[in-house]
C-alpha positions in Angstrom: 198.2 174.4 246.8 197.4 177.9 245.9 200.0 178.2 243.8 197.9 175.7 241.7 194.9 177.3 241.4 195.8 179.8 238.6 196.3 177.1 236.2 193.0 175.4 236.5 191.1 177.8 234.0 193.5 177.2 231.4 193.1 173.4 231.9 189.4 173.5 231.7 190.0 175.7 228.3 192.0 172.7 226.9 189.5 170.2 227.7 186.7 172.2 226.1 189.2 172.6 222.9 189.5 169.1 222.7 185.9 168.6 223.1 185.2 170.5 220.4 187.7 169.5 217.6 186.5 166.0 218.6 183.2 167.0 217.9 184.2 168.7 214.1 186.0 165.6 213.3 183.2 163.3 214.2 180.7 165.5 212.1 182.9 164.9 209.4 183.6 161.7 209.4 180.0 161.2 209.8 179.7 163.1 206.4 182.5 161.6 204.8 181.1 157.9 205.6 177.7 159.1 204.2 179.3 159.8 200.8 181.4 156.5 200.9 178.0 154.9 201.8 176.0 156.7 198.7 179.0 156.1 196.3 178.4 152.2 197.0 175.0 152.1 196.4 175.0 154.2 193.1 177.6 151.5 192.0 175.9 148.7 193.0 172.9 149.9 191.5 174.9 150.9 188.5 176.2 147.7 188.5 172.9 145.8 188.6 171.1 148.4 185.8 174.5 147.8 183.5 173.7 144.0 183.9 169.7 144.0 183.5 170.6 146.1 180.2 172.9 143.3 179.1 170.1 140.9 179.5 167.6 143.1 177.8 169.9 143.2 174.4 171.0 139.4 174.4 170.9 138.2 171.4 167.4 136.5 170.7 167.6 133.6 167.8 164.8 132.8 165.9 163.7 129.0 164.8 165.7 126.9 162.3 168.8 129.9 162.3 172.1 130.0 163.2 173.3 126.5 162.2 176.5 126.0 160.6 180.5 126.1 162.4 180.4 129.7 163.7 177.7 130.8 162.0 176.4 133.2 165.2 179.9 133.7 167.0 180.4 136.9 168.0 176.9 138.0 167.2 175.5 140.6 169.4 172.1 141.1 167.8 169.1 139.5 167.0 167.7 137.0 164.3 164.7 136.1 163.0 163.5 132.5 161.7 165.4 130.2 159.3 168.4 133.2 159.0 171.7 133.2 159.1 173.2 129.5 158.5 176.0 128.6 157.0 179.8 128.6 157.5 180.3 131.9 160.1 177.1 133.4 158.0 176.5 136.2 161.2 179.8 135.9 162.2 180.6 138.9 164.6 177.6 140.4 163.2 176.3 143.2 165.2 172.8 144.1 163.4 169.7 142.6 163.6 168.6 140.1 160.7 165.0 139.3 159.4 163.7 136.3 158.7 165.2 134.1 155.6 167.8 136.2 155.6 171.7 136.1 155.5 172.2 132.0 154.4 175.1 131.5 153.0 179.1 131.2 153.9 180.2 134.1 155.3 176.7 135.6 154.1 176.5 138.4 157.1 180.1 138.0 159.1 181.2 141.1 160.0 177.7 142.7 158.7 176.9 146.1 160.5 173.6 147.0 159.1 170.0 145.7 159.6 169.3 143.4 157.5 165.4 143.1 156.5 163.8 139.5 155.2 164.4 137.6 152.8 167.9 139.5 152.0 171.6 138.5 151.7 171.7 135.2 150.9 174.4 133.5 148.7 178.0 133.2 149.5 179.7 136.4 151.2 176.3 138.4 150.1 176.4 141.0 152.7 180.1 140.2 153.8 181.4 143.5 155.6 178.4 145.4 154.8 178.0 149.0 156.5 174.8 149.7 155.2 170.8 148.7 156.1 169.5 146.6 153.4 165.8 146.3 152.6 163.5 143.3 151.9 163.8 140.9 149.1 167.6 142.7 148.4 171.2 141.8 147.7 170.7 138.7 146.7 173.6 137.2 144.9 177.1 136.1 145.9 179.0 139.0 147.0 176.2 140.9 145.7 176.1 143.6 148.8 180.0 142.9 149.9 181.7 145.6 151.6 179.0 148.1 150.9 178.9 151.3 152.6 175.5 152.6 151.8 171.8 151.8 152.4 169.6 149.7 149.8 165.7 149.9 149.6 163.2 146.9 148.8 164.3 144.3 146.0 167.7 146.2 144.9 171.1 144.8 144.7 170.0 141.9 143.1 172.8 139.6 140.8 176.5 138.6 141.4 178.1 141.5 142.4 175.5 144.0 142.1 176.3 146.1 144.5 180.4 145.0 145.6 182.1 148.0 147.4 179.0 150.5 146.5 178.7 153.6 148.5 175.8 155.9 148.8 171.9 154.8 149.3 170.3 152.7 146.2 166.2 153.0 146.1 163.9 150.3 145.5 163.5 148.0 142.4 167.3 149.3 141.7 170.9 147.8 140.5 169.5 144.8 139.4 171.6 142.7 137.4 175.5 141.5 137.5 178.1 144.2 138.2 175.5 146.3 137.8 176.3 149.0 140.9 179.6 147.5 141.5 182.1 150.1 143.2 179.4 153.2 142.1 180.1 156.3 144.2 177.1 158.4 143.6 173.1 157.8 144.9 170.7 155.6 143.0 167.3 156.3 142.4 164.2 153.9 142.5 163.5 150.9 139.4 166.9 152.4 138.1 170.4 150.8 137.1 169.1 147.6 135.6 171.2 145.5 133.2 174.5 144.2 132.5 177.0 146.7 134.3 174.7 149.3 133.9 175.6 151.3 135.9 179.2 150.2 136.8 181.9 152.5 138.5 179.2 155.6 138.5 180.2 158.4 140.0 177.2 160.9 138.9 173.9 161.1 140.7 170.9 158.9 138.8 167.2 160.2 139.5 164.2 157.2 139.0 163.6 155.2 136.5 166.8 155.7 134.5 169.7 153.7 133.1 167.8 150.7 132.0 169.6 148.3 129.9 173.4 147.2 128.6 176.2 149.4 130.6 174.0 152.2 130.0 175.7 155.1 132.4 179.0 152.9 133.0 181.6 154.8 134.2 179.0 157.6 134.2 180.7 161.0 136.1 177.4 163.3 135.3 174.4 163.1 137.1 170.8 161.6 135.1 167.8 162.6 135.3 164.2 160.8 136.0 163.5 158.4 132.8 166.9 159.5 130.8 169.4 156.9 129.3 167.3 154.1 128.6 168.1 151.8 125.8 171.6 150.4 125.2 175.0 152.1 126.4 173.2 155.1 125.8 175.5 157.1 128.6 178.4 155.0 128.6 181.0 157.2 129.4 179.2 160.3 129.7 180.7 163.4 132.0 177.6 165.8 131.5 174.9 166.5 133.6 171.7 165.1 132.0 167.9 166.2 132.0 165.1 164.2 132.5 163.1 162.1 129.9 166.7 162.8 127.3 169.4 160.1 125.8 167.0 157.3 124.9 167.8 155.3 122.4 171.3 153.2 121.3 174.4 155.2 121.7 172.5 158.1 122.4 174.7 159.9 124.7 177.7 157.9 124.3 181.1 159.7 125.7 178.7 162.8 125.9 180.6 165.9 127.5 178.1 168.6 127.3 175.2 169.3 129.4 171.9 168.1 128.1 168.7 169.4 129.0 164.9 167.7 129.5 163.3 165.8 126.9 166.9 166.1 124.4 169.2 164.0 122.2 166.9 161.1 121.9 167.5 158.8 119.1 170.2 156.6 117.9 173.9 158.5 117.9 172.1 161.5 118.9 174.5 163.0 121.2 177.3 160.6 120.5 180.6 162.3 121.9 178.8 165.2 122.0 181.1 168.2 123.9 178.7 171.3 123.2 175.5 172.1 125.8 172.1 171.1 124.5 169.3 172.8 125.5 165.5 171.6 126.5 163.6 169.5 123.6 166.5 169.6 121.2 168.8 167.4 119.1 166.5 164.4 119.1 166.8 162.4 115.7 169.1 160.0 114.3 172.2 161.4 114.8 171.0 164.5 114.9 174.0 166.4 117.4 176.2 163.6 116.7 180.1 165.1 117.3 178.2 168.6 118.1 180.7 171.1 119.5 178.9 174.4 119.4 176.6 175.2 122.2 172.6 174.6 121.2 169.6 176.2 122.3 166.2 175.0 123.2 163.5 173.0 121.0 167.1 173.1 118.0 168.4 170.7 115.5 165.7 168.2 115.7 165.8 165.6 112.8 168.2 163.4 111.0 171.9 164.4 111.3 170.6 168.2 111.4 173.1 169.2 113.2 175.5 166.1 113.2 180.0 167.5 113.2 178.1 171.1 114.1 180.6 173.7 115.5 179.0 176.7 115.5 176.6 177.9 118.5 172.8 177.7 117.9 170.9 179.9 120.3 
């Protein structure tokens, strides 16, 4: 028996070891199932939030829409009254659409910009659009198809007004047929209006300008407020224009040079012009007509002043 006694220490010191690992593995696992237990509820609540969001954004379909085979499938946003029937009209659309908007076949399929009322309606009007359109616009068949910029208030209007056009069209603008079609360059407001007026256009056009028959078709410089009004008055052109200039027929036709404010107006003025005009200058009947020299401001104003010139008029 006494030999025994010596080891009973070291057995209590054991025990009391045990104890207190037990006791560190039980606080953990305390913590460790409070996590778990937090992790569940932040999903659950996740979970129900994820699913109250989905309701939220449903798609909500107005009165007398949607009516045609697939005319909504797909859709994922919301439609006003009397919009979006026809053959898959809002097919896979994912933008909301006004009211009296987007009738047509294929109007709206695969449309991802808003569309406001009274817009996109005619066959594949707004087909593969990536832009917003206004009110009252893109009205035409394929008038707004594959576009990739934004249109204002009664723009776009006409067959094809606007096909594959990039870059933001104003209000009152590219009205007519072709008349925007595949144009890479910003439109100004109550401008581009006419047959193909301003078709394939890759210069920058201010208000108000462009107005009539392929006026800046296949246009590379930009146009000022009120410039090129008449008839293909800056067909062709590759300089940069002024404001209030190339008025009249032909005036700037196949014109290279830069033209300043209030210049070349008249008939032929600055036809195939290559020399830069300065501010109030070559207006007249042919008055810079085939002009290669470089020309000052408020110069060769009248008839055919100045028309074959080569020499530079400061």
């Amino acid at each position: 028996m006494c030999s025994l006694l010596p080891s009973v220490p070291r057995l209590t010191s054991a025990v009391g070891s045990a104890k207190t690992a037990m006791g560190f593995v039980m606080r953990h696992a305390v913590t460790l199932a409070s996590a778990v237990a937090l992790l569940l509820l932040s999903l659950t609540f996740g979970a129900i939030g994820l699913g109250a969001g989905n309701v939220a954004a449903a798609p909500k379909i107005g009165a007398n829409s949607c009516q045609g085979q697939d005319a909504c499938t797909g859709l994922t946003a919301h439609v006003g009254n009397s919009s979006c029937n026809g053959f898959q009209a809002c097919l896979n659309g994912s933008r909301n659409v006004g009211d009296g908007s987007c009738n047509g076949d294929e109007a709206c399929a695969f449309n991802s910009g808003t569309v406001g009322d009274a817009s996109c309606n005619d066959n594949f009007s707004c087909f593969s659009d990536n832009g917003s359109v206004g009110d009252g616009s893109c009205i035409g068949g394929g008038a707004c198809r594959e576009k990739n910029g934004d249109v204002g208030d009664t723009s776009c209007n006409g067959q094809q007004a606007c096909f594959s056009k990039s870059r933001p069209v104003g209000d009152g603008s590219c009205i007519g047929h072709g008349v925007c079609q595949q144009g890479r360059a910003a439109v100004g407001n109550h401008s581009c209006s006419g047959f193909f007026a301003c078709y394939q256009s890759t210069g920058a056009i201010g208000n108000n300008a462009c107005i009539g028959f392929q006026e800046c078709a296949v246009n590379s410089g930009t146009v000022g407020d009120g410039s090129c009004d008449g008839y293909w008055d800056c067909n062709g052109n590759t300089g940069d224009i002024g404001q209030g200039s190339c008025r009249d027929r032909f005036a700037c036709f196949f014109n290279a040079g830069r033209v300043g404010s209030d210049s070349c107006n008249g008939e032929k003025a600055c036809s195939n012009n290559s020399g830069a005009v300065g501010k109030e200058s070559c207006n007249g009947f042919q008055a810079c007509e085939n002009n290669s020299g470089n020309i000052g401001n408020r110069q060769c104003n009248g008839v055919q002043v100045c028309k074959d010139n080569t020499a530079n008029i400061p």
